[in-house]
C-alpha positions in Angstrom: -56.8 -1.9 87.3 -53.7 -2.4 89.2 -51.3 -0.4 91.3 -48.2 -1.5 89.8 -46.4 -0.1 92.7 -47.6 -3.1 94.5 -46.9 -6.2 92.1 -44.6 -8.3 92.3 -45.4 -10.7 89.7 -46.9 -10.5 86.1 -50.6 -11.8 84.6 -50.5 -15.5 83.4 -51.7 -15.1 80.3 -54.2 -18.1 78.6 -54.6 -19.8 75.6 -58.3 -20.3 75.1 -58.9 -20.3 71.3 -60.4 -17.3 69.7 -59.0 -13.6 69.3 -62.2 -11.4 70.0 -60.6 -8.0 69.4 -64.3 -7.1 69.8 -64.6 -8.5 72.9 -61.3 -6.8 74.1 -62.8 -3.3 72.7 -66.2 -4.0 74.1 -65.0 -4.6 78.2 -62.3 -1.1 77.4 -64.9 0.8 77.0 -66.9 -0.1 80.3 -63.2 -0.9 82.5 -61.9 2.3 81.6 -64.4 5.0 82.3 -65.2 3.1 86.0 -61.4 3.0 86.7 -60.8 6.4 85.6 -63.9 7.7 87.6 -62.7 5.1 91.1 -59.3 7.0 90.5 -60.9 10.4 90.3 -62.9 9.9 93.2 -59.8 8.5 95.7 -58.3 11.9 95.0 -55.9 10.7 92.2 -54.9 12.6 89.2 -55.4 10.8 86.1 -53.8 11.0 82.7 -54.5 9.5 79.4 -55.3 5.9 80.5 -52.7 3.6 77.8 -53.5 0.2 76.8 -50.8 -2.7 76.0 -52.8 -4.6 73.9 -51.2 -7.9 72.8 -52.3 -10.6 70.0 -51.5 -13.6 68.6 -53.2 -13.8 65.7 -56.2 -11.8 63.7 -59.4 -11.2 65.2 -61.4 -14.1 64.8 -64.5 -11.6 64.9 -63.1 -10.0 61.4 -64.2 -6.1 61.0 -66.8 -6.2 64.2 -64.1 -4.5 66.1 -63.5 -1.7 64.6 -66.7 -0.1 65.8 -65.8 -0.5 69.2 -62.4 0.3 69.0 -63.3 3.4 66.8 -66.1 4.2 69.7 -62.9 3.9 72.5 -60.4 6.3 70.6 -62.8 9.0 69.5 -62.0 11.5 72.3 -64.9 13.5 71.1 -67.0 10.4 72.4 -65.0 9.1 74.8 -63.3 11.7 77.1 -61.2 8.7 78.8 -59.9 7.0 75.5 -56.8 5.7 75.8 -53.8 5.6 73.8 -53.3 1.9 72.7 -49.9 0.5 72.3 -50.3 -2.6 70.0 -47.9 -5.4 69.6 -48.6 -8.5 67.4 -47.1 -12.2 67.9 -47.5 -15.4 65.9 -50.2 -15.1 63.0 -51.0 -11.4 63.9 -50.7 -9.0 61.0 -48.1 -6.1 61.0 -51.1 -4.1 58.9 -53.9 -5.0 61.7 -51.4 -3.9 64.4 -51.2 -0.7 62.5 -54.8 0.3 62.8 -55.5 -0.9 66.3 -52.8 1.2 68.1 -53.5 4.9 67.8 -50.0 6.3 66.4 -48.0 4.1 64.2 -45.1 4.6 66.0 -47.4 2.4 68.7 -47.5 -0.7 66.3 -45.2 -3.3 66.9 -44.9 -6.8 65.3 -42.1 -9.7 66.7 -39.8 -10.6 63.9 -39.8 -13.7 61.8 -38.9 -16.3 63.8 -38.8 -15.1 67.0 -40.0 -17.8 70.0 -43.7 -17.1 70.7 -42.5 -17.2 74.7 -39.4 -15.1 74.0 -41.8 -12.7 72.6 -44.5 -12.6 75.3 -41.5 -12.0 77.8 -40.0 -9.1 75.9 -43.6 -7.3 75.3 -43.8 -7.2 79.1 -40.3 -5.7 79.8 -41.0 -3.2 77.2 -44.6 -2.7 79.0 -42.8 -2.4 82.3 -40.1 0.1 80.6 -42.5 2.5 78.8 -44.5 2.5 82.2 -41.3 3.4 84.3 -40.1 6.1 81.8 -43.7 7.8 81.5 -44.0 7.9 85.5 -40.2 9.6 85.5 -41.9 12.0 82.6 -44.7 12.7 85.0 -42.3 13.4 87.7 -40.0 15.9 85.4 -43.2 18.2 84.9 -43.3 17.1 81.2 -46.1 14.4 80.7 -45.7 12.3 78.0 -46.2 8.4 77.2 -43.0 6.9 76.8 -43.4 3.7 74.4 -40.3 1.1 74.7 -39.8 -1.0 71.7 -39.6 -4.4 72.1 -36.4 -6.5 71.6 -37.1 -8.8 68.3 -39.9 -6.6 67.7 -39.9 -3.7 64.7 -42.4 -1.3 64.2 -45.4 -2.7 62.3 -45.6 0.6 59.6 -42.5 -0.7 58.2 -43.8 -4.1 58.0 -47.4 -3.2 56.7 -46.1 -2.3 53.1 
């Protein structure tokens, strides 16, 4: 968790070999709950927690994500699910983008040929831009997520055919 307010620099992000979507599932459905209830308890107001989730490739762990990523969503289980904005880079699969994010509209894959780093860069000024037009949202009295596209990115339903 991180007050953006305060940064001044994005995450490095590493290469380390595997794409554990479970894994990624499995520590979202501990983080979440304790950052939502640390929020809570500091006298915040909290909102549907959103997740940028972004991949390289397909889950090296094949279908065992699914269960906890369907155990995250399921607001009947989960009070503090999150919405998950999903973008896919390299190998990733328009059609796997699809069913992790939880609208289509949130699915995103980087067109052919785009420049793995090109792409990185552009999924976090989208990041930053759906985060600064949701908070402007907040502050008109009308929440709602805002989701930025992605330049060299198209929406991963119209890829999925």
């Amino acid at each position: 968790m991180t007050d953006m307010r305060h940064e001044t620099s994005l995450p490095k992000i590493k290469i380390r070999g595997l794409t554990s979507y479970e894994a990624a599932f499995e520590d979202l459905l501990t983080r979440i709950p304790a950052d939502v209830r640390r929020l809570r308890g500091a006298g915040y107001k909290v909102h549907r927690p959103v997740v940028f989730f972004l991949s390289d490739g397909q889950p090296t762990d094949k279908e065992a994500w699914q269960q906890p990523h369907g155990r995250l969503t399921d607001r009947a289980r989960t009070p503090t699910a999150p919405d998950i904005v999903a973008c896919g880079i390299g190998d990733a699969l328009a059609s796997t983008m699809v069913k992790v994010a939880t609208r289509p509209e949130f699915a995103f894959v980087a067109k052919p040929a785009t420049d793995i780093g090109q792409a990185v860069a552009e999924f976090f000024h989208a990041l930053t831009a759906s985060i600064v037009a949701s908070g402007h949202a907040l502050g008109s009295g009308a929440p709602e997520l805002v989701v930025t596209r992605p330049d060299q990115f198209s929406l991963a339903i119209d890829e999925a055919g």
